[in-house]
N, C-alpha and C positions, 0 to 999 in steps of 0.2 A: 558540595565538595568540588575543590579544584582539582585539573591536573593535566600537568604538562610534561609534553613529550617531544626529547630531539631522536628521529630513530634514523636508522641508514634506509629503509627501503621497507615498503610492506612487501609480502610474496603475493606474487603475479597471479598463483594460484589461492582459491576460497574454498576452504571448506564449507560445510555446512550453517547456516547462521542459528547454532544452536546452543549459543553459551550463556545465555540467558539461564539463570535456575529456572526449573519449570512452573513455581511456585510464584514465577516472581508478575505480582499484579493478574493472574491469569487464572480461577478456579474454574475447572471442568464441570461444566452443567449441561450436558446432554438429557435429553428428556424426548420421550415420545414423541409424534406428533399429536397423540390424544392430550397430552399436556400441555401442549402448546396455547398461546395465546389468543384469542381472536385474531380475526381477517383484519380486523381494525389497530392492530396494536400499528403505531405509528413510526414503529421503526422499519428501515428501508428490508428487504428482506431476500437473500442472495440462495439461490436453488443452486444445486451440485447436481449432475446428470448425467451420466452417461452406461455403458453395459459394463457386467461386471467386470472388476479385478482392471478397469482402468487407472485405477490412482485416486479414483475422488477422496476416502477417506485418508490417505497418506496425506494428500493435497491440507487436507482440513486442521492435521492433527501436527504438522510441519510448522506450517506457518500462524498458528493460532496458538498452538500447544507448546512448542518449542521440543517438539520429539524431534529424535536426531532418523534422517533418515533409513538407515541401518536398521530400526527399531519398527519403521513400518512396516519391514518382512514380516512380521510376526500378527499382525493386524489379521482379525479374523472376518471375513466377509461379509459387508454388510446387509441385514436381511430385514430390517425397518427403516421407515423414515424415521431420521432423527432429526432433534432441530439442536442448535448451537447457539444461545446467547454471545453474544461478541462485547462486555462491555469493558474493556479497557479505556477507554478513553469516552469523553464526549461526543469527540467529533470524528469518531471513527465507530459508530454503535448501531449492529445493526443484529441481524438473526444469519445464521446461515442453516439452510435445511438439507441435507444426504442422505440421497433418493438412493435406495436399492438396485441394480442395474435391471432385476427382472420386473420392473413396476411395468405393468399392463393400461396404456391409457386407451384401451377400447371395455375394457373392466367398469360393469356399471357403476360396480360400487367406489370405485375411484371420483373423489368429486376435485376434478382436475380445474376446474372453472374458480373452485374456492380458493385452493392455492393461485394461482396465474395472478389473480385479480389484486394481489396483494404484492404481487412479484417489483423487485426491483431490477435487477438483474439476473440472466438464467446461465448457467456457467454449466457447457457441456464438454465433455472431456473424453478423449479420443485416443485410444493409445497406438500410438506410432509405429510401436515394434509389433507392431502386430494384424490381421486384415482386417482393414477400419470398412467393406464394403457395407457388413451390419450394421456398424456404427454410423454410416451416413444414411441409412435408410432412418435408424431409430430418430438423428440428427433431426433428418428433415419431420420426421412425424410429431417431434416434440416441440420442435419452434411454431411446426404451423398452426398447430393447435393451442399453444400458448398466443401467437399474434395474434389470433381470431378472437381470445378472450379480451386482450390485454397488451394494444398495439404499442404502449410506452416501454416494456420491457427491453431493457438492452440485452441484446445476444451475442454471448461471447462463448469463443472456442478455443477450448485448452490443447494443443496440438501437444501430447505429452509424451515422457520419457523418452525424452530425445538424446541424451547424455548417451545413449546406447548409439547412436547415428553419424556419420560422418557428416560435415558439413553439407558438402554436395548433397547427401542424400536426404537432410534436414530440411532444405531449400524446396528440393523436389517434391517430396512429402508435403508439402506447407501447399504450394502449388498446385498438385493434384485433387489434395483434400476442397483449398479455394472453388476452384473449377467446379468439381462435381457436385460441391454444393450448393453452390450458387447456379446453377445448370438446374440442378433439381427444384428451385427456386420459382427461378421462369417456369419451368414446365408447369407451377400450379400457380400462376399467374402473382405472384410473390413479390416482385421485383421491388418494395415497396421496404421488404422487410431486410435488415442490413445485421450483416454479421460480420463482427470482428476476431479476427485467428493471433494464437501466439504460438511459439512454441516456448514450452514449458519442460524443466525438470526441479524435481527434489533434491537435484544435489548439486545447484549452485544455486544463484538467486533469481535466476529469471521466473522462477514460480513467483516470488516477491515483488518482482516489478510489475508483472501480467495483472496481479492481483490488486497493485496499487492502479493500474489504469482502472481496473473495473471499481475500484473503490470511489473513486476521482468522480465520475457520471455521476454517484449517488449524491455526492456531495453540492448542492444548494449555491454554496458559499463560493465556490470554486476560482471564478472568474476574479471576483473580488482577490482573496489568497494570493494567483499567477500577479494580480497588478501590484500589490504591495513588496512580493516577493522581486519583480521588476523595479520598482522604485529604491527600493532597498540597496540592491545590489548595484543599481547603477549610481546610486550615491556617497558607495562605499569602495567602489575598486574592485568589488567582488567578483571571480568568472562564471559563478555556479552555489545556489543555496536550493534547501530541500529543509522542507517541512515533514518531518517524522513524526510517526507515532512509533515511540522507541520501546514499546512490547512487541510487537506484531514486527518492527522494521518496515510499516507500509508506510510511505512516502503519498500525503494526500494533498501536495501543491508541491511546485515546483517555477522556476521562471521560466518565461517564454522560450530561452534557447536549449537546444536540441539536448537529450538527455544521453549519453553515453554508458554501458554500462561497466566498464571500468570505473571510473567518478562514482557513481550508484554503490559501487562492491565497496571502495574507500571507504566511505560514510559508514554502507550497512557495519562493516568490521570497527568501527571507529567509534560507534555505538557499544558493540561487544566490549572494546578495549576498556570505554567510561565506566560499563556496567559493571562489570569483572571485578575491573580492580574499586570499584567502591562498594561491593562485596563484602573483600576481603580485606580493606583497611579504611572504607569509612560506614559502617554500621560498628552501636556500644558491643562490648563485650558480652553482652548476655541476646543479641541478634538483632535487639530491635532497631528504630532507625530504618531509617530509605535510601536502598541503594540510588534514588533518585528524584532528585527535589529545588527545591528554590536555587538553592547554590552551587546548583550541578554547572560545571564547565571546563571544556578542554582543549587545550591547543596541541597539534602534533605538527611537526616541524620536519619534512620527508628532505631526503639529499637532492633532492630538483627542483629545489627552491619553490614548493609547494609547500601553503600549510592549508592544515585542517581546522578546523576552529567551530566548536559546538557549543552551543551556550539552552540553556532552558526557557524553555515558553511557557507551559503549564505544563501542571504536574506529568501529563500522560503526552506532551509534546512537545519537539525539538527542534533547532533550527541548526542544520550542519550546511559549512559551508566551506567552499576550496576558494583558496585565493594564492597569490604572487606571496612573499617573503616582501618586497618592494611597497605592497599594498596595507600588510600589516605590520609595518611601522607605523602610519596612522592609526594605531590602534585605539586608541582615545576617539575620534572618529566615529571606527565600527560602531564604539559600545553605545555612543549618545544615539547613532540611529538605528540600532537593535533596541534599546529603551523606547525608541516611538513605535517603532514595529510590533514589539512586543505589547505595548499599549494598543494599540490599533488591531492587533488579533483579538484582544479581549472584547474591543469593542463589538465586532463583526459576529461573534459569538452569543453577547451578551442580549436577551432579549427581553424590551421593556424595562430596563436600564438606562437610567441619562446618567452619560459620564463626562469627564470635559471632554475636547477634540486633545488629540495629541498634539506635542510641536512638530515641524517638517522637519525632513530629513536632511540634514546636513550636506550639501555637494562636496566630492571630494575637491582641494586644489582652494579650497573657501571655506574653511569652519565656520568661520562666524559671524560671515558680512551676507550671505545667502543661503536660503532651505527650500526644500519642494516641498509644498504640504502633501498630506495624504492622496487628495484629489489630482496632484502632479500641476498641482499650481503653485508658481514661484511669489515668495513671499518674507519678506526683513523679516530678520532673527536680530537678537540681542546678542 
């Protein structure tokens, strides 16, 4: 489905990125952790951690679920490990597990070695509004005991509910938390072990973006991703493109230049805008149909001579992108080197597959006399 948009301005302000039907691509399969899979299942597998009533399950059911913030008041505290299939996509598939806040790792029967050892990322979550001195002690008990199993885990810190905070005091808090835990660090001769902080809330998208960093480490492929997404853009005019996964809205490659999160909120909403209305007037009348698929694409046309411009990768992945008005007049261009790129992600993907190579991507200013191939080697085109 196509669709195009001239609008005066999007609002400064973002609600929630919750317009997504709940329904849509996303069945809830929470399950035990006795039901869980083997140590061995081969998917990456993302731990939630922190003491109670910090946000981890709000955290989980936001951005996965498409629950509207507002709706997590009513979430009832969690008092099992639960584990969370993630399989929207391919290439965003992994497990998340949400750990109870009162989980005891000196409990013998806690077999904390079995989980760690399969960990891909540990995501501990720390509520801001509130005295985090427990939560740096628990902090530090639960990193160092996960390094000791399983020194490849990334450790990441969710600095949350910060919406409630003024600036100043969000900076400060971010700062303090830094400090004393990384202090706590040294003092058990640690310094080895690195941890990343965000600050986070549920009621804009920085939970979205934090989530997509830590998504990004899991991801293999990555490097590859950032250089195509580079080549791409620099041979189309382009200021800024982002690799989506347009259930979740987590962004799993992006180009080398600095990510802003205005640009970020664009997109995330710009997504919402595709979804929404191919809802409501491109699925048949009796519902069936994909609000998103092969023919998914949309240009939005802002008063500051911005446009936005999405087109489809695979089924479960998107490629949004900002550019000049100036830029896309070559829009014949774009498409012939989104057609290699898009080739060229499948490729990256595909394994044990021989497929041909793509053609290069077209330079702007030279349609047809020069191409960069994939590799960024220059090469005659027809």
């Amino acid at each position: 489905m196509s669709i195009q948009y001239e609008v005066e301005q999007l609002s400064d302000s973002y609600g929630v990125a919750d317009s997504f039907p709940k329904d849509f691509g996303y069945g809830e399969e929470e399950a035990d952790i006795e039901d869980s899979p083997a140590p061995s299942d081969s998917k990456p597998r993302i731990l939630l951690m922190g003491l109670r009533r910090s946000g981890k399950s709000s955290i989980q059911k936001v951005v996965f679920h498409k629950m509207s913030p507002n709706e997590t008041l009513f979430l009832e505290s969690t008092n099992k490990i639960y584990k969370d299939d993630i399989s929207s996509s391919s290439f965003v598939n992994f497990q998340i597990w949400d750990f109870p806040g009162q989980v005891d790792f000196f409990d013998p029967t806690f077999d904390y070695e079995m989980i760690f050892r399969g960990t891909g990322a540990l995501i501990f979550v720390i509520d801001a509004q509130d005295d985090y001195v427990e939560a740096l002690s628990r902090l530090h008990l639960t990193v160092s005991r996960a390094y000791r199993v399983n020194p490849e885990i990334n450790f990441e810190v969710f600095i949350h509910k910060v919406d409630g905070l003024s600036d100043d005091h969000k900076i400060e808090t971010q700062r303090d938390i830094h400090q004393r835990a990384n202090d706590d660090l040294v003092d058990a001769s640690l310094e080895k072990l690195h941890l990343s902080f965000y600050l986070t809330s549920i009621y804009d998208h920085s939970i979205f973006e934090a989530f997509s960093k830590v998504v990004q480490k899991l991801i293999p492929q990555l490097p590859t991703l950032e250089n195509l997404l580079n080549i791409f853009i620099s041979n189309s005019g382009i200021e800024k493109a982002f690799l989506f996964d347009v259930v979740s809205k987590i962004y799993i490659a992006t180009d080398s230049s600095p990510v802003d999160m205005q640009s970020y909120e664009l997109c995330c909403d710009m997504i919402d805008v595709v979804i929404d209305v191919s809802c409501i007037y491109g699925l048949k009348e009796d519902g069936s149909g994909s609000a998103y698929d092969k023919e998914s694409m949309a240009i939005i046309k802002l008063n500051n001579t911005t446009v936005l411009y999405l087109k489809e990768v695979t089924k479960f992945l998107a490629l949004v992108c900002i550019l000049r008005e100036e830029s896309f007049e070559r829009k014949g261009l774009i498409d012939y080197n989104f057609h290699c790129f898009r080739k060229a992600i499948h490729e990256v993907f595909e394994v044990g597959v021989s497929t041909p190579r793509p053609a290069g991507l077209q330079a702007m200013g030279s349609p047809c006399s020069k191409a960069v191939a994939l590799n960024g080697t220059p090469r005659n085109t027809i």
